[in-house]
Biopython code that builds the backbone (N, CA, C, O; Angstrom):
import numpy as np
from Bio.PDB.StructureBuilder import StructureBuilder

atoms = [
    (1, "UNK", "N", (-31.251, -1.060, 16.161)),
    (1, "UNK", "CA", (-32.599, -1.345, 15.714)),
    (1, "UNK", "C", (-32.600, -2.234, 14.479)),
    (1, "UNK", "O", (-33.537, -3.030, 14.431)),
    (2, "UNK", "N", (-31.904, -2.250, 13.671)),
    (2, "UNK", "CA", (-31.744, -2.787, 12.450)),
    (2, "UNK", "C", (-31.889, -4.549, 12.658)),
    (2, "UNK", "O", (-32.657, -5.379, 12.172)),
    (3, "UNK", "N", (-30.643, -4.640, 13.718)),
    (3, "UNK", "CA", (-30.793, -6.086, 14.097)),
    (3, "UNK", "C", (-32.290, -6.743, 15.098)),
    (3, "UNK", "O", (-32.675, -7.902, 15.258)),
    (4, "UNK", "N", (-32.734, -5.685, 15.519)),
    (4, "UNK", "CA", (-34.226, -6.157, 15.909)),
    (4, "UNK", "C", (-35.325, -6.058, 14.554)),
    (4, "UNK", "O", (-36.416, -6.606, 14.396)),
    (5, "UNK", "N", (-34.744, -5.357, 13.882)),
    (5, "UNK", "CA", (-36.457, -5.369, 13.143)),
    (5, "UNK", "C", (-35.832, -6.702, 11.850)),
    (5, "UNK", "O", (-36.783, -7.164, 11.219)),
    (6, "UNK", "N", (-34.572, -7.248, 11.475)),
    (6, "UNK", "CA", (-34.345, -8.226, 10.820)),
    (6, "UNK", "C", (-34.794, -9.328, 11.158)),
    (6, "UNK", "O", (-35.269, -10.224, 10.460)),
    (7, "UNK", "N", (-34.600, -9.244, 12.547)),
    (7, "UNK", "CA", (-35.520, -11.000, 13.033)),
    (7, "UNK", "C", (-36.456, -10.845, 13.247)),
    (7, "UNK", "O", (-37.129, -11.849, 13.479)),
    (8, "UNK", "N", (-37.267, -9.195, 13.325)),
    (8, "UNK", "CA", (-39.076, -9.448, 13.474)),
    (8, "UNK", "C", (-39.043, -9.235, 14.793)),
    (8, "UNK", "O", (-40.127, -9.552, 15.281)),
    (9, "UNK", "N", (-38.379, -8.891, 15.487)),
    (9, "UNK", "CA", (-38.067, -8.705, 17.174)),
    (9, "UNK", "C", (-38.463, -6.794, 17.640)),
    (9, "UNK", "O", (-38.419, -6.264, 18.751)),
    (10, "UNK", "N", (-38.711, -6.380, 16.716)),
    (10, "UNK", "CA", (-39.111, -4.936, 16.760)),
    (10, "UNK", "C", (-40.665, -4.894, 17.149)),
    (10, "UNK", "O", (-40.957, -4.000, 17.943)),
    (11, "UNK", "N", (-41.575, -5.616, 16.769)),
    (11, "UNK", "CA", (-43.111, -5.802, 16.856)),
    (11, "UNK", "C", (-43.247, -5.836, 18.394)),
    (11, "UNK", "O", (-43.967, -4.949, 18.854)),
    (12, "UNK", "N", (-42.628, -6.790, 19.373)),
    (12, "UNK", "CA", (-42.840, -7.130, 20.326)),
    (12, "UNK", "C", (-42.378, -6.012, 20.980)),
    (12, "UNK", "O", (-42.963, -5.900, 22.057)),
    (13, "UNK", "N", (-41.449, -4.998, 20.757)),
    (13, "UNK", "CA", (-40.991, -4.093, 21.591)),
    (13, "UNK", "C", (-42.373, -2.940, 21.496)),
    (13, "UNK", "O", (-42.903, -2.405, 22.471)),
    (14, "UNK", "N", (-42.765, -2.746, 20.019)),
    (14, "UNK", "CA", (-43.439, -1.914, 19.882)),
    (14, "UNK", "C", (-45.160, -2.500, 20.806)),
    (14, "UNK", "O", (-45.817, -1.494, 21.074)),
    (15, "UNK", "N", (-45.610, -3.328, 21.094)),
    (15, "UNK", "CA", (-46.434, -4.014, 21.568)),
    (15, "UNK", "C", (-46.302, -4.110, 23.124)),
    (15, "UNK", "O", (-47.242, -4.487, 23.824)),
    (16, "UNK", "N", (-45.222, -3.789, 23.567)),
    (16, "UNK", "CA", (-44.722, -3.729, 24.803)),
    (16, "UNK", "C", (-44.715, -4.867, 25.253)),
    (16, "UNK", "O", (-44.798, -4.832, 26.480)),
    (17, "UNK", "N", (-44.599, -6.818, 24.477)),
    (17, "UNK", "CA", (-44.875, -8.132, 25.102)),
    (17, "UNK", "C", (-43.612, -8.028, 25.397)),
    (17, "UNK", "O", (-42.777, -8.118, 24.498)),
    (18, "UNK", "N", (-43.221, -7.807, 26.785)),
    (18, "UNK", "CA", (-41.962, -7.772, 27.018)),
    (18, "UNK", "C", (-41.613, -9.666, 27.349)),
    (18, "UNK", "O", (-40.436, -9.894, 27.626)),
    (19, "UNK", "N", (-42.377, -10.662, 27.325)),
    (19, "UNK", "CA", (-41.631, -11.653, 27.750)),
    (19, "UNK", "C", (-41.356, -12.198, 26.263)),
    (19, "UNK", "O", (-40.248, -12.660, 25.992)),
    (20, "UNK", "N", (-42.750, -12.115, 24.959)),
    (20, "UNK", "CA", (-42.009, -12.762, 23.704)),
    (20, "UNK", "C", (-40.968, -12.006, 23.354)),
    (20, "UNK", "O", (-40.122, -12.712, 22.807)),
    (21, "UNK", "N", (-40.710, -11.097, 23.411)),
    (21, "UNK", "CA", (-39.324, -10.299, 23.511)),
    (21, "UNK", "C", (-37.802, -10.845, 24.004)),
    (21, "UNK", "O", (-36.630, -10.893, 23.631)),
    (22, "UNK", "N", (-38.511, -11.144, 24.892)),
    (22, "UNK", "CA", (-37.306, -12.047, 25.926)),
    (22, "UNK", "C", (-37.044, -12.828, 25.811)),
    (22, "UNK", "O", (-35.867, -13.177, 25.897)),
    (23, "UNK", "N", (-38.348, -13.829, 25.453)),
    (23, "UNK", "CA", (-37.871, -15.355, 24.915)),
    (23, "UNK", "C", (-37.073, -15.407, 23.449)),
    (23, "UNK", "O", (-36.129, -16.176, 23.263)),
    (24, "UNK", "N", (-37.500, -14.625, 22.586)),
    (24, "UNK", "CA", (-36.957, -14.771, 21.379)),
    (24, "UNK", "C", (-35.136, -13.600, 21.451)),
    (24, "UNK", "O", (-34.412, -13.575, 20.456)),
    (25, "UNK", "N", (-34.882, -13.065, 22.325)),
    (25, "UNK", "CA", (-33.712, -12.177, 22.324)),
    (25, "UNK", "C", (-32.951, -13.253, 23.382)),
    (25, "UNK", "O", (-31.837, -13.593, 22.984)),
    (26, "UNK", "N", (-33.352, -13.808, 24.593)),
    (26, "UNK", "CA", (-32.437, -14.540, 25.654)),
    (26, "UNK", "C", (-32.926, -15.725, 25.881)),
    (26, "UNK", "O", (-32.725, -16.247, 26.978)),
    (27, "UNK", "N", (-33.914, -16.603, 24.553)),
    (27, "UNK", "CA", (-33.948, -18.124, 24.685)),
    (27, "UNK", "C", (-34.945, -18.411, 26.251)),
    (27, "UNK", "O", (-35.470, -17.584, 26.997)),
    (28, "UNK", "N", (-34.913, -19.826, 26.315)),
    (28, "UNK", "CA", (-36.301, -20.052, 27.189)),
    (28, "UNK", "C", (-35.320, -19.698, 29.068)),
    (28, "UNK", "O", (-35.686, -19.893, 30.227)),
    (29, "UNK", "N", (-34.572, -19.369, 28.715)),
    (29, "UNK", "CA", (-34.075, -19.340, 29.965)),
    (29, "UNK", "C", (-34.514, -17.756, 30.959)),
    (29, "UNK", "O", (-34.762, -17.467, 32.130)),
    (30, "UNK", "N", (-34.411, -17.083, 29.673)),
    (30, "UNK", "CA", (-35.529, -15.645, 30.190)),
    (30, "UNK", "C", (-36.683, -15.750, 31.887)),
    (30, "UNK", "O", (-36.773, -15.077, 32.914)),
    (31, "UNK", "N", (-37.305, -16.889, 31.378)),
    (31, "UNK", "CA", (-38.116, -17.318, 32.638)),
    (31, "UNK", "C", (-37.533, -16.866, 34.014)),
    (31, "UNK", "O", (-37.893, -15.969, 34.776)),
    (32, "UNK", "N", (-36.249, -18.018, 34.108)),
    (32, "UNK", "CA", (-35.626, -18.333, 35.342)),
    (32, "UNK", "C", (-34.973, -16.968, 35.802)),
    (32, "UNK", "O", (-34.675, -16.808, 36.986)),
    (33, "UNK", "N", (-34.731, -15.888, 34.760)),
    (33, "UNK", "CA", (-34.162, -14.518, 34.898)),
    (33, "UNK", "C", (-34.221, -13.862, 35.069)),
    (33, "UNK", "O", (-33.377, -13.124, 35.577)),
    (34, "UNK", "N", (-35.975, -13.510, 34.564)),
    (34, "UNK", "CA", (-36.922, -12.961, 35.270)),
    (34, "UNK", "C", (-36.602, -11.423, 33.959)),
    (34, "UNK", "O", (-37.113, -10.332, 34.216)),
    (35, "UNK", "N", (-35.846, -11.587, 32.828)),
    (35, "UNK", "CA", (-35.999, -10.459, 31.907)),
    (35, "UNK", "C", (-37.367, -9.969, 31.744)),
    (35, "UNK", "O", (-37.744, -8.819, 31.965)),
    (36, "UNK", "N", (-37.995, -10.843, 31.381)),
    (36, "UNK", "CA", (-38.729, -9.940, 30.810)),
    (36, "UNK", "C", (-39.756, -8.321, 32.010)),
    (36, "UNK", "O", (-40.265, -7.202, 31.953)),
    (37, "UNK", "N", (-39.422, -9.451, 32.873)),
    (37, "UNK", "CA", (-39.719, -8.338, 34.124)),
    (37, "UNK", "C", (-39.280, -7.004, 34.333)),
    (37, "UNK", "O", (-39.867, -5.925, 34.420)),
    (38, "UNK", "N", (-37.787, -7.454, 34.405)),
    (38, "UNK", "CA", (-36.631, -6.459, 34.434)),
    (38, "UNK", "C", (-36.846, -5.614, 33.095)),
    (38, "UNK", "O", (-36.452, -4.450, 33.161)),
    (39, "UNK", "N", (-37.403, -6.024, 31.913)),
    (39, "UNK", "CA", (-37.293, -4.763, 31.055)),
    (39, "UNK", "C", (-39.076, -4.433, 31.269)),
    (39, "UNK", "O", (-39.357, -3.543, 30.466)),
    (40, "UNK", "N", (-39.741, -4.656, 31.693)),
    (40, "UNK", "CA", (-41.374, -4.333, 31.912)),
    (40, "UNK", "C", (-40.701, -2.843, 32.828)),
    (40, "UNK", "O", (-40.953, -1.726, 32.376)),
    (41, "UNK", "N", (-40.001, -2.970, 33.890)),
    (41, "UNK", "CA", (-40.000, -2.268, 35.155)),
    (41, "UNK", "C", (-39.012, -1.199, 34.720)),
    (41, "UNK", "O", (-39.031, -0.148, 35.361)),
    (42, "UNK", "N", (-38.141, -1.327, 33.705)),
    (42, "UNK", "CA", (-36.995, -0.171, 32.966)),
    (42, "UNK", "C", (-38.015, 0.578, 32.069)),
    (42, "UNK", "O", (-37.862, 1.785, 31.884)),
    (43, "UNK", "N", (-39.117, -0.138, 31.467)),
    (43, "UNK", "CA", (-40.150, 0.951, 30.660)),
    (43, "UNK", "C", (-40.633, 1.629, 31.703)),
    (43, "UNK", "O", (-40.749, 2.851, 31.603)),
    (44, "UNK", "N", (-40.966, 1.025, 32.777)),
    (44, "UNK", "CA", (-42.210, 1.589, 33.269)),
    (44, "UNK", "C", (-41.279, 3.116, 34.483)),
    (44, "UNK", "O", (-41.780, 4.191, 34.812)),
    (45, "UNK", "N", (-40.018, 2.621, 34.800)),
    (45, "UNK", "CA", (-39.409, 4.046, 35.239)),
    (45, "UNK", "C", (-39.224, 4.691, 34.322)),
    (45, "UNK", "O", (-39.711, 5.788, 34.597)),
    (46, "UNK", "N", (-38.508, 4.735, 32.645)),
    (46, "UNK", "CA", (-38.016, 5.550, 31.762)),
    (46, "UNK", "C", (-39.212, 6.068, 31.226)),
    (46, "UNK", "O", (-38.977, 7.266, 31.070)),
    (47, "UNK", "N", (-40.634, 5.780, 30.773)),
    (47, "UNK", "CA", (-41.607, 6.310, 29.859)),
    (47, "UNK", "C", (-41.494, 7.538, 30.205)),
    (47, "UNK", "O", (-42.178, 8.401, 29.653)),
]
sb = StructureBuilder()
sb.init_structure("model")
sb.init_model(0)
sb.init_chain("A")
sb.init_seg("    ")
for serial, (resi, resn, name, xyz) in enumerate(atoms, 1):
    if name == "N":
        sb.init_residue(resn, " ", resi, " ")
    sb.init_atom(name, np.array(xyz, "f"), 0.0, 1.0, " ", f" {name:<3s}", serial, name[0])
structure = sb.get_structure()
């Protein structure tokens, strides 16, 4: 956690924007990867 809340990358988790999340943790390539999806769908089984 430490290294997310240093770059300001903690807000977006807490906000649940899972793609500015993605873009700013795995760069613009996130898109083609479809992360931010993949962690939308890991919240939405684990909550």
């Amino acid at each position: 956690m430490t290294f997310l809340k240093s770059n300001g990358w903690d807000k977006y988790l807490r906000t649940l924007d899972w793609a500015e999340f993605a873009r700013h943790y795995n760069g613009p390539q996130y898109v083609q990867n479809k992360y931010d999806k993949k962690l939308q769908d890991a919240y939405s089984k684990y909550k």
